[in-house]
N, C-alpha and C positions, 0 to 999 in steps of 0.2 A: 372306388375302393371297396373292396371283400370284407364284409363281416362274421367273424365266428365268434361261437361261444364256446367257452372250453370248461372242463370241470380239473381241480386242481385239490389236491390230501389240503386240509384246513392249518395245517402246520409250515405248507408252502405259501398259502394266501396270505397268512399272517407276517411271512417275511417279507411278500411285497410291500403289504399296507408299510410295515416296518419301514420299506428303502424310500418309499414314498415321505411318510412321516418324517424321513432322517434327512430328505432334503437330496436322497442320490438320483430319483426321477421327479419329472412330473405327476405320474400316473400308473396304475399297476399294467394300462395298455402298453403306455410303453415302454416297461421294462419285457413286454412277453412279444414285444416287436425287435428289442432290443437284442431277447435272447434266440429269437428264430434267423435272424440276419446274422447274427456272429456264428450261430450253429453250422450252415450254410456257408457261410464264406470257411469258416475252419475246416470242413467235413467234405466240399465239395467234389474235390479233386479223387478224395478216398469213394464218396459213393459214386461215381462217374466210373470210377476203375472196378468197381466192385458189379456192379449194373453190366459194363460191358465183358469181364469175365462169365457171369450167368449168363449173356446172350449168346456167348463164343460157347460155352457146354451143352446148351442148348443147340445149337445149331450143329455142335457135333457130334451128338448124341442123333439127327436125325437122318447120319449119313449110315447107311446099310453099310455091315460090317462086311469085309473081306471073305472070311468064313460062310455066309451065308451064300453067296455067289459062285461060291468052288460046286 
């Protein structure tokens, strides 16, 4: 398993300890495992689509234009 460490505004840290204290996690680890899996399964489809639009601009951006070959 990968460890990072991350820095977090002190008014978000405090709302982990919060869910922590209040019984909704274990741990403030995992609720920032919690939130990067849901991120991900929510977004993935969108940044896949998005990723492969820049590659397709990209790649057509690198074919010599028409005009230039007359």
């Amino acid at each position: 398993m990968t460890s990072l460490q991350i820095e977090m505004p002190n008014h978000l840290a405090a709302t982990l300890q919060q869910m922590v204290q209040n019984g909704w996690f274990q741990t403030e680890q995992e609720i920032v495992r919690f939130a990067l899996v849901e991120f991900i399964r929510r977004h993935q489809a969108e940044l896949t689509e998005q990723f492969q639009r820049e590659d397709i601009a990209w790649a057509l951006s690198q074919i010599p234009s028409q005009q230039s070959q007359a």
